[in-house]
C-alpha positions in Angstrom: 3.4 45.6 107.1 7.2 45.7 107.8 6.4 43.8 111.2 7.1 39.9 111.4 4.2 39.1 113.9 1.4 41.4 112.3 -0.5 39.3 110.0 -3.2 42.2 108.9 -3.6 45.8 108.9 -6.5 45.9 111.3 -3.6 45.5 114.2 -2.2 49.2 113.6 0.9 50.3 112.2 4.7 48.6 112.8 6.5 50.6 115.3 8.4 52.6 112.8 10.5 55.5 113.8 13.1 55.2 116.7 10.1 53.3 119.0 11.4 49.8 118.3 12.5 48.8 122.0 10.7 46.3 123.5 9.8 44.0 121.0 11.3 41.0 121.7 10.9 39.5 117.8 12.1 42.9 116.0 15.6 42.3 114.7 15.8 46.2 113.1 17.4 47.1 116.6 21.0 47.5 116.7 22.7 46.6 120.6 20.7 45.8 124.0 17.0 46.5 124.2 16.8 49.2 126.8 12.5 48.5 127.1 13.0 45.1 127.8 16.0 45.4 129.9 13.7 47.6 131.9 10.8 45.2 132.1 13.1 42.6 133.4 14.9 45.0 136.0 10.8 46.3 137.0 10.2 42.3 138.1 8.8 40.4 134.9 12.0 37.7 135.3 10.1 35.9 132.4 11.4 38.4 130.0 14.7 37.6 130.3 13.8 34.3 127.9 12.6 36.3 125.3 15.6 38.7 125.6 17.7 35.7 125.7 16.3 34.7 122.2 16.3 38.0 120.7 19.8 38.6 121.7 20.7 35.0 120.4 18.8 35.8 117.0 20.7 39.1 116.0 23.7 37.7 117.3 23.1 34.3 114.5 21.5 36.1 111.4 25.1 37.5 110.5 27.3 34.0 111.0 28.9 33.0 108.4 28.2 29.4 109.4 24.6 29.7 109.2 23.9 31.8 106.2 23.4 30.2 102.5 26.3 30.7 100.2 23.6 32.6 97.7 20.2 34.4 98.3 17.4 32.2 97.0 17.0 33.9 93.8 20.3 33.6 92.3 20.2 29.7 93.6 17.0 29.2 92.1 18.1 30.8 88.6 21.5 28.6 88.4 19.2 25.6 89.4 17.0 26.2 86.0 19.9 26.4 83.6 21.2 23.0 84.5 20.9 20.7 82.0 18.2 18.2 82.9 20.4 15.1 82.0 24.4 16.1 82.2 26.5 13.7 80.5 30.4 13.4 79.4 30.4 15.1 76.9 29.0 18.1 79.1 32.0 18.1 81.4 35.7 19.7 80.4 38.0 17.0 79.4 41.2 16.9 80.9 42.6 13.9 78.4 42.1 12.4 74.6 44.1 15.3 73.0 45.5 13.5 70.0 43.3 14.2 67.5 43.1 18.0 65.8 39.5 18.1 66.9 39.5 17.0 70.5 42.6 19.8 70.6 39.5 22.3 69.3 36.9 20.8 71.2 39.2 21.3 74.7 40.0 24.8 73.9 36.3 25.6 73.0 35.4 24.2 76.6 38.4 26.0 78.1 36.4 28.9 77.1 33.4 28.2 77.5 33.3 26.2 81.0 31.0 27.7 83.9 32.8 29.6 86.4 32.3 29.8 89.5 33.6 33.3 90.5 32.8 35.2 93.2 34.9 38.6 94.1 32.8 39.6 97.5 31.0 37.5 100.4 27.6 38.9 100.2 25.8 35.4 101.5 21.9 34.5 101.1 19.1 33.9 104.0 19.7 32.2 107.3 20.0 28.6 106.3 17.4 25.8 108.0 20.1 24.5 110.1 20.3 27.8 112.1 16.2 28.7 111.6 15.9 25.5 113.2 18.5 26.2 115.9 16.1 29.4 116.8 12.5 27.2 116.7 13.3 24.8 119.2 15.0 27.7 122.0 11.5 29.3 121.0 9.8 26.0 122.2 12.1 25.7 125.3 11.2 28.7 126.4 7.3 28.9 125.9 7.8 25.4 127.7 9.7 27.3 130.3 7.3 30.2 131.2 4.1 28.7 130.0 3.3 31.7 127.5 1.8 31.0 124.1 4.9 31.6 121.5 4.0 29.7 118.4 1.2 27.2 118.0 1.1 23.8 115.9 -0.5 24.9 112.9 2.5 27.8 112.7 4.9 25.3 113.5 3.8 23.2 110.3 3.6 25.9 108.2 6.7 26.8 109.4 8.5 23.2 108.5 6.4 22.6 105.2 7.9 25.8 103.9 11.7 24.4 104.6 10.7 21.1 102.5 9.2 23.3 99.9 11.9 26.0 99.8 15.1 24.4 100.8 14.2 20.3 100.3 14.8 19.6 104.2 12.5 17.2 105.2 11.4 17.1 109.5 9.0 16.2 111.3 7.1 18.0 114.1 8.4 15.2 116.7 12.0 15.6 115.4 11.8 18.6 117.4 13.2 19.0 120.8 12.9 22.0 122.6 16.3 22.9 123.8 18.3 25.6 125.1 21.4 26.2 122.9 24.7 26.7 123.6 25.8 28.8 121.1 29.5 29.9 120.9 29.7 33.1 119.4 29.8 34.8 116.2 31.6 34.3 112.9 31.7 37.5 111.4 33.1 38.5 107.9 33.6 41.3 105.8 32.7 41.5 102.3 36.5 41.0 101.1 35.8 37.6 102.7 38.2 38.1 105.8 37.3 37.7 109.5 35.6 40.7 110.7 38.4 40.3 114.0 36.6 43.4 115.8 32.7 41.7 115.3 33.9 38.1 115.8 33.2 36.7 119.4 33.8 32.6 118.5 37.0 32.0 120.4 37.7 28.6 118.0 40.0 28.5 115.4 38.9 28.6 111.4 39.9 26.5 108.9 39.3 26.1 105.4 39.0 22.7 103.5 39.9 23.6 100.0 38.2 20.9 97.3 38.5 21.1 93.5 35.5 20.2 91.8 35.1 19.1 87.9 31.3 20.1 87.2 30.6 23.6 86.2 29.0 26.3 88.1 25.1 25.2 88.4 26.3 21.6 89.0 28.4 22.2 91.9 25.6 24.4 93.4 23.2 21.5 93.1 25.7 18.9 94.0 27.0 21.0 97.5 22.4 21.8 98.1 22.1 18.2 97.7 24.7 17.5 100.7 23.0 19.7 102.9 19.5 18.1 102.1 20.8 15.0 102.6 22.9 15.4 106.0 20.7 18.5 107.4 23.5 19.7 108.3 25.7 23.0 106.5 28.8 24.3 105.7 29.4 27.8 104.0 32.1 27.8 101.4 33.8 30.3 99.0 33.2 29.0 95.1 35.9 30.4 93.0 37.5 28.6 89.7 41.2 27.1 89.0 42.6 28.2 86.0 45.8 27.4 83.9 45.9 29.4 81.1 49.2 27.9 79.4 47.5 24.6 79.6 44.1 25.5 78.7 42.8 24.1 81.5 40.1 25.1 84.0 37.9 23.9 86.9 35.9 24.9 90.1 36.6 24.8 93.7 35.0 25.7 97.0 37.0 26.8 100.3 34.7 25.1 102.9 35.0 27.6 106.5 34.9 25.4 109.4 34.7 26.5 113.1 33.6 24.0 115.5 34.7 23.9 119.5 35.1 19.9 118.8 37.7 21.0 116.1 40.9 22.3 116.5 43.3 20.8 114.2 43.1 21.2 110.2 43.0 17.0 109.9 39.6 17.4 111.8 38.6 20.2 109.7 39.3 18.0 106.7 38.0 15.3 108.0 34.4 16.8 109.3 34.3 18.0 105.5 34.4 15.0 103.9 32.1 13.7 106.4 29.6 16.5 105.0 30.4 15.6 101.3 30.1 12.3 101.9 32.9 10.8 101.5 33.3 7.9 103.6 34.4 4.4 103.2 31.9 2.3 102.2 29.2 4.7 102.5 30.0 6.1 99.2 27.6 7.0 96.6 28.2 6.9 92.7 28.0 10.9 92.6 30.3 11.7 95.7 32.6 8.9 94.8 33.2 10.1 91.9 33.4 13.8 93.1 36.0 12.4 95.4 38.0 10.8 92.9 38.0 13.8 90.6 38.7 15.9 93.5 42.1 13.9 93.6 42.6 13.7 89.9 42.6 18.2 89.4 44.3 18.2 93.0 47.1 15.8 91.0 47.2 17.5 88.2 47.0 21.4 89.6 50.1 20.3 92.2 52.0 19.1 89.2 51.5 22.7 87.0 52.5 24.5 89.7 55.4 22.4 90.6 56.5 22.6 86.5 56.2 26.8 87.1 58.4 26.7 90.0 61.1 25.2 88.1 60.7 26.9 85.4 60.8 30.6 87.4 63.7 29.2 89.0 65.7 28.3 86.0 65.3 32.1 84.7 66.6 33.2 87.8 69.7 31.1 87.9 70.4 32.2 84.4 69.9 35.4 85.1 72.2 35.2 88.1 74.9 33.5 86.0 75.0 36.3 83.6 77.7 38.7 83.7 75.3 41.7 85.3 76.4 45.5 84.0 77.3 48.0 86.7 76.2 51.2 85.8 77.2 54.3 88.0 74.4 56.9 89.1 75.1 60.8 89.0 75.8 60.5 93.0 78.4 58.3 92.6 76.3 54.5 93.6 76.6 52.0 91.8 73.4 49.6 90.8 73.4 46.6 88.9 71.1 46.6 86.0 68.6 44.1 85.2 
């Protein structure tokens, strides 16, 4: 019962084995498929639609920019250990440190707040955007040849499990069979570089960095709630901002956008904030005040780091103004010693 299209056991066995040419909907084939190449070279032209989509399906299911950030599970058990009413007091402070306790209650949230770590890429299912993407080039092309692809009632079940599953609300008439025009894969590895040898999109990538001040779970939901709400998604890297002098600590995504439209980083910038939703006057409370936050840790990180710089460079010029000893080696150098 490994096959996609065999609903019972009364239809025989998968393929199994090395036999798995010529199945136009099996994506556990690696390259071109030789059987259908051969069907379309032999006369059946109509094939070449079905290769078309094959070859358009194995080419999608490993792009970055249509693959979930996490695999269902893990989304599903951050979702249940958010807090089903998150107030102030939930959230890390960044101020009111003049009383003994609020010093102890910072620290204790220092330690305590939800990071967002994640060392390796490893991202979840295909997300609607690109399932959807793949459903209506299957309608073009049963549209195209007249053969019976997928019928209604599939085509239902198949949108009633993307409300139930992933929140994304469409309707059957919202579709439009189409032929895409896709351009090319964005490939990584598991370090989370560009896989440059698998890669075949020629546009450039950029990566919108945002500091967010909500803990793990939050940030999940609050980035699953953009996607629901523009049907449209981004995949990011979630990692955490930390400043251990100053006890301080927050999250931040890295937002990977490649679009041919965009090709300087203001666009880049500018389509994500678009997708957070962070427009003028079509602001809501919770991404207006994501916004503003952003600006606040962005503020505030800048200004630490600017305080270390002149602090490392202080120690270096008295370093250099010290008289440095020479001391001579056995072969005669001479090295200054630090």
């Amino acid at each position: 019962m490994e096959c996609g299209i065999k609903t019972s056991g009364d239809q025989g066995k998968s393929c199994g084995g090395n036999s798995r040419n010529g199945c136009w909907t099996c994506g556990l084939i690696s390259g071109q498929d030789k059987m259908l190449t051969r069907f379309i070279e032999e006369g059946q032209i109509d094939y070449t639609y079905l290769l078309n989509w094959k070859n358009l399906m194995l080419r999608m299911r490993n792009d970055i920019r249509y693959r979930e950030v996490l695999p269902r599970q893990k989304y599903n058990k951050l979702k249940k250990s958010l807090p089903t009413k998150i107030t102030n007091e939930d959230q890390l402070s960044l101020y009111e440190l003049n009383e003994v306790t609020e010093v102890e209650k910072y620290v204790h949230d220092y330690e305590s707040f939800d990071r967002a770590n994640y060392i390796e890429y490893a991202p979840g299912a295909l997300t609607v955007e690109g399932r959807r993407i793949l459903l209506e080039y299957l309608l073009f092309i049963q549209k195209k040849t007249g053969y019976s692809l997928i019928t209604e009632i599939e085509i239902r079940s198949i949108l009633d499990c993307w409300r139930e599953t992933d929140g994304i609300i469409i309707a059957p008439e919202e579709l439009i069979p189409r032929e895409t025009n896709y351009d090319g894969e964005l490939i990584f590895l598991p370090n989370k570089k560009i896989n440059k040898k698998l890669t075949k999109n020629p546009n450039p990538v950029f990566y919108v960095n945002i500091d967010f001040k909500m803990g793990e779970a939050e940030l999940f939901k609050f980035l699953k709630d953009r996607q629901q709400a523009t049907g449209q998604s981004f995949f990011f890297f979630p990692n955490s901002v930390e400043f251990k002098n100053e006890k301080l600590v927050w999250n931040s995504v890295s937002i990977v956008v490649c679009k041919s439209n965009i090709q300087t980083s203001i666009k880049a910038h500018e389509e994500a904030f678009g997708w957070l939703g962070w427009n003028y006057k079509h602001f809501t409370e919770t991404t207006k005040k994501a916004a503003l936050n952003h600006l606040m840790l962005s503020a505030i990180g800048e200004g630490i780091k600017q305080k270390e710089n002149r602090l490392k460079e202080k120690r270096l010029r008295d370093i250099l103004n010290k008289d440095l000893p020479l001391e001579e080696l056995d072969n005669g150098q001479l090295t200054l010693a630090f």
